[in-house]
C-alpha positions as protocol buffer text, in pm:
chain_id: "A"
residue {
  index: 1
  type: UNK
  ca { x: -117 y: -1494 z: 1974 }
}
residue {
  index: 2
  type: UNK
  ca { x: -359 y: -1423 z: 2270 }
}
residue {
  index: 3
  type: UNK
  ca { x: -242 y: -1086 z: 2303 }
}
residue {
  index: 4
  type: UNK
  ca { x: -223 y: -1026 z: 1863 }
}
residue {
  index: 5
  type: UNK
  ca { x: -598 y: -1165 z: 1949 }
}
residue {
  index: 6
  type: UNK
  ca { x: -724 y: -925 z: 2201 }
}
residue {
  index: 7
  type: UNK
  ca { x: -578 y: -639 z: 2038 }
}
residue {
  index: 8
  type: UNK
  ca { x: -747 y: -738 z: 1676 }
}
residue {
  index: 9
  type: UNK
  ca { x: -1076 y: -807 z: 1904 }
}
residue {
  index: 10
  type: UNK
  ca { x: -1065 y: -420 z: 2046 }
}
residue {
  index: 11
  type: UNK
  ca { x: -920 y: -265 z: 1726 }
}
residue {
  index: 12
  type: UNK
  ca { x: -1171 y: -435 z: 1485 }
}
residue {
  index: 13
  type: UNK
  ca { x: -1442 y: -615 z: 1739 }
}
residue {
  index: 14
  type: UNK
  ca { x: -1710 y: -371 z: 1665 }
}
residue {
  index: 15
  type: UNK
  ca { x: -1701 y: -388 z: 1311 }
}
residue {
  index: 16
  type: UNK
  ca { x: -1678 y: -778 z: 1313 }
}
residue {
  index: 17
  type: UNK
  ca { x: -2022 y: -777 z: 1522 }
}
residue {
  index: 18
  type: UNK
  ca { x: -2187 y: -552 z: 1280 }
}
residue {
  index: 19
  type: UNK
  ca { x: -2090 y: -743 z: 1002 }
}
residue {
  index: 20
  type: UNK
  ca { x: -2121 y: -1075 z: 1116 }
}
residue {
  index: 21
  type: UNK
  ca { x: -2514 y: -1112 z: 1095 }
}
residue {
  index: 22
  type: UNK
  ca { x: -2599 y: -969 z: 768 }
}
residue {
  index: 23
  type: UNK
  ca { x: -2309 y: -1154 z: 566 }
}
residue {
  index: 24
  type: UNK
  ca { x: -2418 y: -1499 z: 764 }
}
residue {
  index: 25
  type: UNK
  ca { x: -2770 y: -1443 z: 630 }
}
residue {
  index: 26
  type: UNK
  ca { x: -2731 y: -1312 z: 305 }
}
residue {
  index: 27
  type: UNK
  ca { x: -2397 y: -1346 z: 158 }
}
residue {
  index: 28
  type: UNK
  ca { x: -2289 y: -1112 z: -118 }
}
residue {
  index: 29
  type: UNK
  ca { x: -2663 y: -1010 z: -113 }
}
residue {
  index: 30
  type: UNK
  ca { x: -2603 y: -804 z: 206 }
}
residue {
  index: 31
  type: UNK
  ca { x: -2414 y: -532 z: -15 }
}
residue {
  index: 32
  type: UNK
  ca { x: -2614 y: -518 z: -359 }
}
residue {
  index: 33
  type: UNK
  ca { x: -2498 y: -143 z: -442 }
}
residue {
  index: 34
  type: UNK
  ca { x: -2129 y: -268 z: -380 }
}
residue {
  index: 35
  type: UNK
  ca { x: -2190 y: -529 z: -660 }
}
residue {
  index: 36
  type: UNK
  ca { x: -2324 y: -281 z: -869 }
}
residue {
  index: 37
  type: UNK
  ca { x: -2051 y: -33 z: -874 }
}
residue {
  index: 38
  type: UNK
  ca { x: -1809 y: -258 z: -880 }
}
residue {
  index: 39
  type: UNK
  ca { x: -1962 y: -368 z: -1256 }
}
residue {
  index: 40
  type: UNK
  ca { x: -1983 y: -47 z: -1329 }
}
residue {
  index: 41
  type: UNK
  ca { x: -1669 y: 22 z: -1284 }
}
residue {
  index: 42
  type: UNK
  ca { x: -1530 y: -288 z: -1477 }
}
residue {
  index: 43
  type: UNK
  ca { x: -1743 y: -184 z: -1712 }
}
residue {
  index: 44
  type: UNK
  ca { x: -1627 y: 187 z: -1760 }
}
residue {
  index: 45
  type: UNK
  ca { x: -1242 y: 85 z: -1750 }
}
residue {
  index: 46
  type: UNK
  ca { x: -1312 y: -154 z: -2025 }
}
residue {
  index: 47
  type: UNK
  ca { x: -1532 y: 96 z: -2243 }
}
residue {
  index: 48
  type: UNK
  ca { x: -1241 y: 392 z: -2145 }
}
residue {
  index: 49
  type: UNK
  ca { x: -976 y: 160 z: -2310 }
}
residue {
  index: 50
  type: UNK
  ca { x: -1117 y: 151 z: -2636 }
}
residue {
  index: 51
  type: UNK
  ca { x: -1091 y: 413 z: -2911 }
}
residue {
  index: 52
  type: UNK
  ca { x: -1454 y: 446 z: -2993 }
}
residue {
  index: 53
  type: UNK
  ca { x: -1516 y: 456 z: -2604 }
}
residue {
  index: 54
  type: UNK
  ca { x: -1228 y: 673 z: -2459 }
}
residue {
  index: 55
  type: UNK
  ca { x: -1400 y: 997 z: -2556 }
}
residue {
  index: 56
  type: UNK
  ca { x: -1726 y: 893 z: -2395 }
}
residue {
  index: 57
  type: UNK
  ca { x: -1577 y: 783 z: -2047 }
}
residue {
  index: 58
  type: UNK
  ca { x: -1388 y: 1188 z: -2051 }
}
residue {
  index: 59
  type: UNK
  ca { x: -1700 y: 1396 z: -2132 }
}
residue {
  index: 60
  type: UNK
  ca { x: -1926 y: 1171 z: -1889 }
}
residue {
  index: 61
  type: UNK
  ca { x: -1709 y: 1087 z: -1599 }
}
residue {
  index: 62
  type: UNK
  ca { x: -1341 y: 1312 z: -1650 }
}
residue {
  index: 63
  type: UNK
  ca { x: -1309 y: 1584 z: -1405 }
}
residue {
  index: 64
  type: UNK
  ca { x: -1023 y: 1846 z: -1457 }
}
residue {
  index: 65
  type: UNK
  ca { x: -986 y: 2137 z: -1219 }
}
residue {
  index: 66
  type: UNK
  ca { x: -970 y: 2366 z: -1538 }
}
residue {
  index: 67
  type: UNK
  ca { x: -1343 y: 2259 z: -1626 }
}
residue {
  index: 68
  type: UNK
  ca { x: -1655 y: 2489 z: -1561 }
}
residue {
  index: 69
  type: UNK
  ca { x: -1771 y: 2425 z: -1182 }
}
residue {
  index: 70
  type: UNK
  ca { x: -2093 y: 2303 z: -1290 }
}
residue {
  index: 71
  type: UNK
  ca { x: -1944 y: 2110 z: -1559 }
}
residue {
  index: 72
  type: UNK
  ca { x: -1765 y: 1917 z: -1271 }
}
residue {
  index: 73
  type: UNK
  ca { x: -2036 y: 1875 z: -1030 }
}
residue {
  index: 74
  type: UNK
  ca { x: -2227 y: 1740 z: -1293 }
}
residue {
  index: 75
  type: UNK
  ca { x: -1967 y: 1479 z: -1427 }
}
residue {
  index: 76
  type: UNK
  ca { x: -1872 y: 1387 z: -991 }
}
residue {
  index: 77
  type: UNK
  ca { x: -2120 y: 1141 z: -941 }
}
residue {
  index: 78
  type: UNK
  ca { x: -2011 y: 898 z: -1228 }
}
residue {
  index: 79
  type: UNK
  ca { x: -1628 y: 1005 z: -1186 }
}
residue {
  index: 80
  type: UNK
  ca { x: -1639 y: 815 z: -880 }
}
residue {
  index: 81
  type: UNK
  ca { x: -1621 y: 487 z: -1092 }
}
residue {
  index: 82
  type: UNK
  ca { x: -1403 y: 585 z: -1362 }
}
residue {
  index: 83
  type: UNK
  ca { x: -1070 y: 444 z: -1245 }
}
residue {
  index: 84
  type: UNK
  ca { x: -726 y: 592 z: -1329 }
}
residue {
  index: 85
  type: UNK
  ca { x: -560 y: 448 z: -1682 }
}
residue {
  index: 86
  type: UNK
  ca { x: -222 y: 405 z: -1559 }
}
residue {
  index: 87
  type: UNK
  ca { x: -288 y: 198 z: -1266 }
}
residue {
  index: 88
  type: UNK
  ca { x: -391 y: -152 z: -1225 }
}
residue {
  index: 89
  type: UNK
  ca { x: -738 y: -226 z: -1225 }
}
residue {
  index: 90
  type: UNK
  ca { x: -786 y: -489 z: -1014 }
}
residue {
  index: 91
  type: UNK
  ca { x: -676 y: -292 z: -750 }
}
residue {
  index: 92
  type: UNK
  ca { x: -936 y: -46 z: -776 }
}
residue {
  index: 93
  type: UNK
  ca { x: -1223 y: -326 z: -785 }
}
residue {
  index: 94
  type: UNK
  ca { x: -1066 y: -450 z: -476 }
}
residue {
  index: 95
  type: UNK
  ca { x: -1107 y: -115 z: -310 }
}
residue {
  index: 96
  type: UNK
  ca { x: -1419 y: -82 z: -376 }
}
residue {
  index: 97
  type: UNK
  ca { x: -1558 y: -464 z: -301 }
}
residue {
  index: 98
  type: UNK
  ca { x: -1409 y: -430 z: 5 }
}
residue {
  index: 99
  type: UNK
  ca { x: -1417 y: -115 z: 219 }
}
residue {
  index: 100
  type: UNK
  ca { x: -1745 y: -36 z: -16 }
}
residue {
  index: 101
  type: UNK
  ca { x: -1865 y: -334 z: 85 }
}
residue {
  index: 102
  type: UNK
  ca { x: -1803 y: -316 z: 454 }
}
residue {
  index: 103
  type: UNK
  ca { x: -1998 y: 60 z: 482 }
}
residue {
  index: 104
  type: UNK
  ca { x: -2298 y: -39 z: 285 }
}
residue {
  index: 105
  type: UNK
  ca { x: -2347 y: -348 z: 533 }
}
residue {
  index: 106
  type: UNK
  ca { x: -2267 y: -117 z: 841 }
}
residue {
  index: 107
  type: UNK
  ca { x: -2411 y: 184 z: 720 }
}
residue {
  index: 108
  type: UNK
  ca { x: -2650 y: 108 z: 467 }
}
residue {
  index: 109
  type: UNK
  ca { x: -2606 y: 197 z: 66 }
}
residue {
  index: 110
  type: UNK
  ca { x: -2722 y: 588 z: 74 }
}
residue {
  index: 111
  type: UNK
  ca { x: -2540 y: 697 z: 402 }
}
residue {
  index: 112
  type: UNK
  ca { x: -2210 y: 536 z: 204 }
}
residue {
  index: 113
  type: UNK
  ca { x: -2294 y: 703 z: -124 }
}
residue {
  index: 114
  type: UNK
  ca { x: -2372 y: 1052 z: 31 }
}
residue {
  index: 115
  type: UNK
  ca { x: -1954 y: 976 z: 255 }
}
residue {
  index: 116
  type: UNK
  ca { x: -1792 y: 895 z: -101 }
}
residue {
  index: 117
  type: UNK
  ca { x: -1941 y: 1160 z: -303 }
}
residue {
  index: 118
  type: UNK
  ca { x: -1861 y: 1399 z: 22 }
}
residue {
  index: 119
  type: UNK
  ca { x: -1522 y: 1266 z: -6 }
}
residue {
  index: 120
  type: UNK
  ca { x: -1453 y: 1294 z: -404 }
}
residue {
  index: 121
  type: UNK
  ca { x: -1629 y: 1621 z: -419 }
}
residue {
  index: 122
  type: UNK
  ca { x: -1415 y: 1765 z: -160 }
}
residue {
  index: 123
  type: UNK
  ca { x: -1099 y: 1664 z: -352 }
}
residue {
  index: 124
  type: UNK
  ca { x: -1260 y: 1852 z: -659 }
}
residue {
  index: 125
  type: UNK
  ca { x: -1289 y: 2150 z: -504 }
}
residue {
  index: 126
  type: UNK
  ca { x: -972 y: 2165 z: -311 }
}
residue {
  index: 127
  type: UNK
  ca { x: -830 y: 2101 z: -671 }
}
residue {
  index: 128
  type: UNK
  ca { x: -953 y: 2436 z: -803 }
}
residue {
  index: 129
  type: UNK
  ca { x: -865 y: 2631 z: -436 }
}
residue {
  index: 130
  type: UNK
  ca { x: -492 y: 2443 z: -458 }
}
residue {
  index: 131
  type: UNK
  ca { x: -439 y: 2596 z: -818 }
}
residue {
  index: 132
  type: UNK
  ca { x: -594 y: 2927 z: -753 }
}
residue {
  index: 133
  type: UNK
  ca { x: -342 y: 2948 z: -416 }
}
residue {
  index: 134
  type: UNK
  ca { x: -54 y: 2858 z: -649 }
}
residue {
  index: 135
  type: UNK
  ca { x: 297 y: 2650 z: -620 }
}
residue {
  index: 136
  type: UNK
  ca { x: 395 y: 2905 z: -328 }
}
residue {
  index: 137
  type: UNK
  ca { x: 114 y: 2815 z: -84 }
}
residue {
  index: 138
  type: UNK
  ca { x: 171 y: 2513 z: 103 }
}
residue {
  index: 139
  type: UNK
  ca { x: -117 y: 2384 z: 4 }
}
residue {
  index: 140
  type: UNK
  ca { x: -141 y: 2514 z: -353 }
}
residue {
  index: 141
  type: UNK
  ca { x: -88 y: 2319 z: -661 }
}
residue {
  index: 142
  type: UNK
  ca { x: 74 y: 2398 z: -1012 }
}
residue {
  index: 143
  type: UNK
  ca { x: -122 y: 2539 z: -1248 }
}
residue {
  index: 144
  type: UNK
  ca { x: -39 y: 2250 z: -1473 }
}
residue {
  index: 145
  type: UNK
  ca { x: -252 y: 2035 z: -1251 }
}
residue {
  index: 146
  type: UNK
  ca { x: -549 y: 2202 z: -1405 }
}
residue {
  index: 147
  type: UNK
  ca { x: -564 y: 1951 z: -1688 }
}
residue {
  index: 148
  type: UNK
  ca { x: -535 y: 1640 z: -1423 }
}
residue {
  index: 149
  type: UNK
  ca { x: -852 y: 1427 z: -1435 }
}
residue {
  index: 150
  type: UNK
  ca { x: -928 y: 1407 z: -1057 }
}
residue {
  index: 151
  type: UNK
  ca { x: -855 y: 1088 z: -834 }
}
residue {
  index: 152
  type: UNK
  ca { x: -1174 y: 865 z: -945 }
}
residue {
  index: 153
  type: UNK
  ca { x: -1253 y: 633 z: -665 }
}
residue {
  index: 154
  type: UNK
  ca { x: -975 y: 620 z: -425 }
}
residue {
  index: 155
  type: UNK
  ca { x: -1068 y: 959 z: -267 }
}
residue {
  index: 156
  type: UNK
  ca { x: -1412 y: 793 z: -186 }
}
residue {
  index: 157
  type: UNK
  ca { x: -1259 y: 460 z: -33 }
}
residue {
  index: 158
  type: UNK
  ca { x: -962 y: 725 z: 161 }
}
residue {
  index: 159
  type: UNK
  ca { x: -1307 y: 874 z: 297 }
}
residue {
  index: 160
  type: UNK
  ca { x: -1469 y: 566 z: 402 }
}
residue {
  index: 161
  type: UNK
  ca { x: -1197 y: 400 z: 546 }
}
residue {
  index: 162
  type: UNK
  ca { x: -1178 y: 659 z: 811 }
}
residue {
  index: 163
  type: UNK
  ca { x: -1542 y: 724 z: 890 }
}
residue {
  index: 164
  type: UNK
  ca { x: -1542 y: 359 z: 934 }
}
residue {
  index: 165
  type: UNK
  ca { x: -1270 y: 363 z: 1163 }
}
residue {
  index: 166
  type: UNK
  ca { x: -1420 y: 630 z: 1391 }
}
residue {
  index: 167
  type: UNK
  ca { x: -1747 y: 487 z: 1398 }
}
residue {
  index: 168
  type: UNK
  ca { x: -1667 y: 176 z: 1512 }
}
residue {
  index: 169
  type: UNK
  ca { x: -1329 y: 257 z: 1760 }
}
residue {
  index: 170
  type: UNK
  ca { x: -1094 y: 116 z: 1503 }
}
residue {
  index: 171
  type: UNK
  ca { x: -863 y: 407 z: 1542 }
}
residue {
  index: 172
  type: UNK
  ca { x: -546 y: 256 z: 1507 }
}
residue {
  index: 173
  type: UNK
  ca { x: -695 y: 172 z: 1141 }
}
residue {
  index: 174
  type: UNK
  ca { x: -785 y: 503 z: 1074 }
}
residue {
  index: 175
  type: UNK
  ca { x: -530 y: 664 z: 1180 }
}
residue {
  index: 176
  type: UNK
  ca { x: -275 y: 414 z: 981 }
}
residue {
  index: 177
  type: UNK
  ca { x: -508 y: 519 z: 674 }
}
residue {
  index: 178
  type: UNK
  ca { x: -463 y: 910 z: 720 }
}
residue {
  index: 179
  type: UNK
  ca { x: -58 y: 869 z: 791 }
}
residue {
  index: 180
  type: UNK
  ca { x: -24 y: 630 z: 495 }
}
residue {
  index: 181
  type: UNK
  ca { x: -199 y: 965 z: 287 }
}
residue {
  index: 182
  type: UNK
  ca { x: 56 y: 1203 z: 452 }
}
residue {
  index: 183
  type: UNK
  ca { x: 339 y: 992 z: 350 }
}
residue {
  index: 184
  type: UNK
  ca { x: 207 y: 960 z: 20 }
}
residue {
  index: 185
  type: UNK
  ca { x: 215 y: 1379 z: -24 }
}
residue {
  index: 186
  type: UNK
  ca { x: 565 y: 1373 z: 114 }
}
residue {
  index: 187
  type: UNK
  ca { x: 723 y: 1095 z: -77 }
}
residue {
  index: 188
  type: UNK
  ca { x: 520 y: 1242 z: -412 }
}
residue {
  index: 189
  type: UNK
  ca { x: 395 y: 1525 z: -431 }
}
residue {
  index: 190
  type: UNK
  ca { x: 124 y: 1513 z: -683 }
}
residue {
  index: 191
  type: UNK
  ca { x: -276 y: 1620 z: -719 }
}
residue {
  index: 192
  type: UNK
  ca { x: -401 y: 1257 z: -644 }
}
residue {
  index: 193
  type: UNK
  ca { x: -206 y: 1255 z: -299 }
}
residue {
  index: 194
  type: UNK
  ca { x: -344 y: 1611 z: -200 }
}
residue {
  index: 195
  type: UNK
  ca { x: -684 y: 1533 z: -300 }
}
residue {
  index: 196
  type: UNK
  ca { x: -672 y: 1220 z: -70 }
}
residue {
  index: 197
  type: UNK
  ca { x: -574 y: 1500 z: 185 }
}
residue {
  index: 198
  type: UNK
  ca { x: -873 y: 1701 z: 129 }
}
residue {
  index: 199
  type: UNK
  ca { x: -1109 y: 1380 z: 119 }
}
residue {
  index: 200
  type: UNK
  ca { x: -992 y: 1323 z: 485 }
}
residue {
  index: 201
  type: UNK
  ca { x: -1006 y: 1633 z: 638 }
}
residue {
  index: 202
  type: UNK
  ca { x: -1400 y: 1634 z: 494 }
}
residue {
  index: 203
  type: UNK
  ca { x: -1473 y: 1318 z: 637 }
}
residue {
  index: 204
  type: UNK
  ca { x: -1300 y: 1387 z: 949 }
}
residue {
  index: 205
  type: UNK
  ca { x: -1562 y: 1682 z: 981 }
}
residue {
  index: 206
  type: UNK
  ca { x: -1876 y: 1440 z: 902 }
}
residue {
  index: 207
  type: UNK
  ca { x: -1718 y: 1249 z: 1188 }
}
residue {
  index: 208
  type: UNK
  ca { x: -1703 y: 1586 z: 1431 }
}
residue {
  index: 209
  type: UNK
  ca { x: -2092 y: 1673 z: 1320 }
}
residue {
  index: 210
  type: UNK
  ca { x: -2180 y: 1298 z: 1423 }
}
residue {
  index: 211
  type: UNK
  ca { x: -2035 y: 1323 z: 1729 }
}
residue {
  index: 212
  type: UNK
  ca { x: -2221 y: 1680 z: 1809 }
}
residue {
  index: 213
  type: UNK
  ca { x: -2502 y: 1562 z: 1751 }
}
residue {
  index: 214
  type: UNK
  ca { x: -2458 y: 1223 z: 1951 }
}
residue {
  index: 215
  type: UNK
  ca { x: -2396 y: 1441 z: 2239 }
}
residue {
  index: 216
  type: UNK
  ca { x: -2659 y: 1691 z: 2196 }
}
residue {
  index: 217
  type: UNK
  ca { x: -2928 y: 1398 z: 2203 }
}
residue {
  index: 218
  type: UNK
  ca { x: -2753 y: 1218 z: 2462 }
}
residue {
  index: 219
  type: UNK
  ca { x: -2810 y: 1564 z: 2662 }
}
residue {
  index: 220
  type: UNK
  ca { x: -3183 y: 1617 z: 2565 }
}
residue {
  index: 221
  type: UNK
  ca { x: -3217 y: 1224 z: 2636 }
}
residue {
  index: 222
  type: UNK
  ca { x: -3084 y: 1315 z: 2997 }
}
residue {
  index: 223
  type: UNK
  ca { x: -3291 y: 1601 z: 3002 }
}
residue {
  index: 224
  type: UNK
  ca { x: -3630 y: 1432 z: 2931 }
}
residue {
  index: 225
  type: UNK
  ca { x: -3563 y: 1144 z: 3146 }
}
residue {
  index: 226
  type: UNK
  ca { x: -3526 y: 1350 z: 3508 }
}
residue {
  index: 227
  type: UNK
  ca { x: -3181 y: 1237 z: 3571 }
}
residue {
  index: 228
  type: UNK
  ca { x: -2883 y: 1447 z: 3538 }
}
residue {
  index: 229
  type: UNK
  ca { x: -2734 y: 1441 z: 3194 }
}
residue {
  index: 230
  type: UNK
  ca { x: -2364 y: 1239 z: 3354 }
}
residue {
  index: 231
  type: UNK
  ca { x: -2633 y: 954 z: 3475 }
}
residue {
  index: 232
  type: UNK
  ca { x: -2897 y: 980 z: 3194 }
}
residue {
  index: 233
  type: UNK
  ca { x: -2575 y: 957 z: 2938 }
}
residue {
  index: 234
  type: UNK
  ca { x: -2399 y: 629 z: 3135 }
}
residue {
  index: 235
  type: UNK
  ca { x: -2746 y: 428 z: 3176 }
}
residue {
  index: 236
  type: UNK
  ca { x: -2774 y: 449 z: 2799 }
}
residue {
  index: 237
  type: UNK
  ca { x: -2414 y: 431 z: 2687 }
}
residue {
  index: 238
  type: UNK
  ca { x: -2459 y: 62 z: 2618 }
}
residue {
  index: 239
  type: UNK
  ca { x: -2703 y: 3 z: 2442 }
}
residue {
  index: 240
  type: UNK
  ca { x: -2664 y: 314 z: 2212 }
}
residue {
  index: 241
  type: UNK
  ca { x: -2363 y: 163 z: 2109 }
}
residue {
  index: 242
  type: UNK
  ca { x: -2522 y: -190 z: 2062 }
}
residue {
  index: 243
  type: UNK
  ca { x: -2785 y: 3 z: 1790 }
}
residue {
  index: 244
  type: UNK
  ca { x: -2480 y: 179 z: 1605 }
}
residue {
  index: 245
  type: UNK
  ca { x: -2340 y: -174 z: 1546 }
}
residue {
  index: 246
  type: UNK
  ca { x: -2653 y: -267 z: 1380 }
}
């Protein structure tokens, strides 16, 4: 148990610190956007299940890779709470509440909106690429999957997942996350699975442009301070990362 314990503590420690003071001082408060998309969501699954509702929920929130560009940039932003018909759910307010939850505590509600529209509108596009590419490409899609409305939010908490895993050292996590996706394509093929795909690989270049740009202002930090950048960067190593936990 002492060594399941100091592997949880260096695999998740990070992300336990940063979200150990806002939940112990406000609860379910600490992640008000979370709440709210989670109702929306219930609320969008139970309007999309009736007949005078269906119709509404597709020409407000449906994306299809055979729709008008515009038409589907227009319709992402509320798409990302319009959960699939033929699965459960619950399991989709679960998602959400909880990996949702955990970035808007860590990272605050607009930095996780702008990750899970980056990571739902990147599935939408690589939709339209995969079918223009064709079944021949490796990474093309049937043209059938044109009329496939896109993967709603699970692209979004894909994208989080692993963001949140690189920025706080819970690789092992992340990575787990990514190969669960690539088994997912292999076992069944399907839009859904590639679009995960796609969310990833967009996130995982938000994480690379982070990291850039960590290093470029560790460098000008290094620079301003007189020291060269190897000792400038060390002296402030630890408490830079003691502000990204906040």
């Amino acid at each position: 148990m002492n060594t399941l314990g100091r592997l949880a503590r260096a695999e998740w420690g990070a992300l336990s610190l940063a979200l150990r003071g806002p939940l112990a001082a406000r609860r379910w408060r600490a992640a008000p956007m979370t709440t709210g998309a989670v109702c929306l969501t219930a609320a969008l699954h139970f309007v999309h299940n009736q007949d005078w509702g269906y119709r509404t929920v597709q020409n407000l929130g449906a994306v299809r890779a055979e729709d008008p560009l515009w038409l589907a940039i227009v319709r992402t932003p509320l798409s990302l709470f319009v959960p699939a018909l033929d699965l459960p759910v619950w399991g989709a307010l679960a998602q959400i509440l909880l990996v949702f939850g955990i970035a808007e505590i860590c990272l605050g509600w607009w930095r996780t909106l702008v990750i899970a529209y980056v990571a739902t509108l990147a599935g939408t596009l690589y939709a339209r690429v995969g079918i223009t590419l064709g079944p021949d490409s490796p990474i093309g899609l049937p043209g059938s999957d044109a009329q496939v409305v896109d993967t709603g939010p699970s692209a979004a908490v894909v994208g989080l997942a692993v963001f949140l895993g690189w920025r706080y050292g819970a690789y092992v996590t992340a990575g787990a996350v990514i190969a669960a996706m690539v088994v997912e394509v292999v076992l069944k093929e399907n839009l859904a699975g590639k679009e995960h795909l796609a969310a990833i690989a967009a996130v995982l270049v938000l994480c690379a442009v982070a990291q850039l740009r960590q290093r470029r202002s560790a460098v000008r930090s290094g620079s301003a301070s007189g020291l060269p950048p190897s000792h400038s960067s060390k002296a402030r190593r630890r408490p830079a990362q003691r502000r990204s936990w906040r």
